[in-house]
C-alpha positions in Angstrom: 30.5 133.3 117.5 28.8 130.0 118.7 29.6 126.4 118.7 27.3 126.0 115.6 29.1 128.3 113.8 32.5 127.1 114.2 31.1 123.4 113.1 29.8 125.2 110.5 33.5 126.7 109.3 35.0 123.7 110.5 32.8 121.4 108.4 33.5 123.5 105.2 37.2 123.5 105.8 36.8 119.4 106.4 34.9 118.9 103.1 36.9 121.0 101.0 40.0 118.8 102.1 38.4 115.6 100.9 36.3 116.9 98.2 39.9 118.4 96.5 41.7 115.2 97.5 39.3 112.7 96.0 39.0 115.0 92.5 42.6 115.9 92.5 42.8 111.8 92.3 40.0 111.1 89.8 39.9 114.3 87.6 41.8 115.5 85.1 40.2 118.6 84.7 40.0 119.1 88.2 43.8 118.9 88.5 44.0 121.5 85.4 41.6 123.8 87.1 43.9 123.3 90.2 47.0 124.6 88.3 45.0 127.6 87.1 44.4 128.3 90.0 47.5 128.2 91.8 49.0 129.6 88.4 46.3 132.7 89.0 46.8 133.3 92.5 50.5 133.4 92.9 52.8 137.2 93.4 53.1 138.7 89.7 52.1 142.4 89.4 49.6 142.0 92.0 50.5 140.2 95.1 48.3 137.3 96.1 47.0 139.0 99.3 45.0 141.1 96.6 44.2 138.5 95.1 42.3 136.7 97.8 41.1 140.2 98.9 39.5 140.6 95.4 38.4 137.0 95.7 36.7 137.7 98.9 34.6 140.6 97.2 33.0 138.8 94.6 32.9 135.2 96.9 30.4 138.0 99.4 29.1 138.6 95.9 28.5 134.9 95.2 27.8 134.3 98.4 29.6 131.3 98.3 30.6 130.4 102.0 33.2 128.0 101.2 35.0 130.7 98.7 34.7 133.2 101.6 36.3 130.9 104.1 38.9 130.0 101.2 39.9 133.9 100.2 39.7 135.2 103.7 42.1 132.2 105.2 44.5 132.5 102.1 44.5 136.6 103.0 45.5 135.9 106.1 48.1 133.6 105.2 49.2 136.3 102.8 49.8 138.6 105.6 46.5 141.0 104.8 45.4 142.9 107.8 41.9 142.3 109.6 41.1 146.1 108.3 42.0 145.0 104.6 39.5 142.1 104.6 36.7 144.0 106.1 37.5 146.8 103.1 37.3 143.7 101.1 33.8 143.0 102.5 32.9 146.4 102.4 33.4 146.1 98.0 31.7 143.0 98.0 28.7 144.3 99.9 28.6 147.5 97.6 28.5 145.6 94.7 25.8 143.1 95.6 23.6 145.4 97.6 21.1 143.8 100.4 22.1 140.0 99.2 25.8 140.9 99.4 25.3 142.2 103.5 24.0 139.2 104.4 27.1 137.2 102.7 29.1 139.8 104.6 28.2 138.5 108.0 29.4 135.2 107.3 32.7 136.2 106.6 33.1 138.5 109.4 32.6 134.9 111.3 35.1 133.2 109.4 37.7 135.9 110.1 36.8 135.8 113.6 37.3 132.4 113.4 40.8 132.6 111.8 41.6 135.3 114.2 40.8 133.8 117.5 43.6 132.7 119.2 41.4 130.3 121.4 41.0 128.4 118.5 43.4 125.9 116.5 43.1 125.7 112.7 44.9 123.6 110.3 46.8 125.9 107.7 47.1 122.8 105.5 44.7 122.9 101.9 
């Protein structure tokens, strides 16, 4: 992974923190939408590791970057292996075909990113 590529993660990790500070301020349905998803993502019959993990698949789906970096941080923090995200890559690629490998690659460098120990990372949302 190169320098531009950790800006890059970096960079979505920096906007996300401000863009969710400034709505959580200024929007009510913003804050709603919050408590969805916190309400969605918490341990109930399915622990929130799987959660993320089935996040992560349809995020590769999306390919929405900052989901990717989003589920595959949260995973971690949920105590999902390395081999579980990649399986979780590995669903999102089948199911989007071509498009979804190329989403894949990106978060393969976000959970090298996460799992560098070279590398400091804020755990804070």
């Amino acid at each position: 992974m190169d320098k531009r590529d950790i800006e890059k993660i970096e960079k979505i990790v920096a906007d996300r923190k401000i863009g969710h500070s400034n709505l959580l301020k200024s929007s009510e349905v913003y804050r709603m939408f919050n408590h969805l998803d916190e309400s969605t993502y918490k341990d109930k019959n399915l622990e929130k590791k799987y959660k993320e993990l089935i996040g992560l698949g349809i995020s590769i789906f999306k390919n929405c970057e900052p989901c990717m970096e989003w589920h595959i941080h949260e995973a971690l923090k949920g105590r999902a292996t390395r081999e579980q995200i990649i399986e979780a890559i590995e669903v999102g690629i089948e199911m989007g075909g071509g498009p979804a490998s190329v989403s894949s690659r990106f978060a393969l460098m976000v959970l090298e990113y996460y799992t560098n120990d070279k590398i400091s990372k804020n755990d804070d949302k």
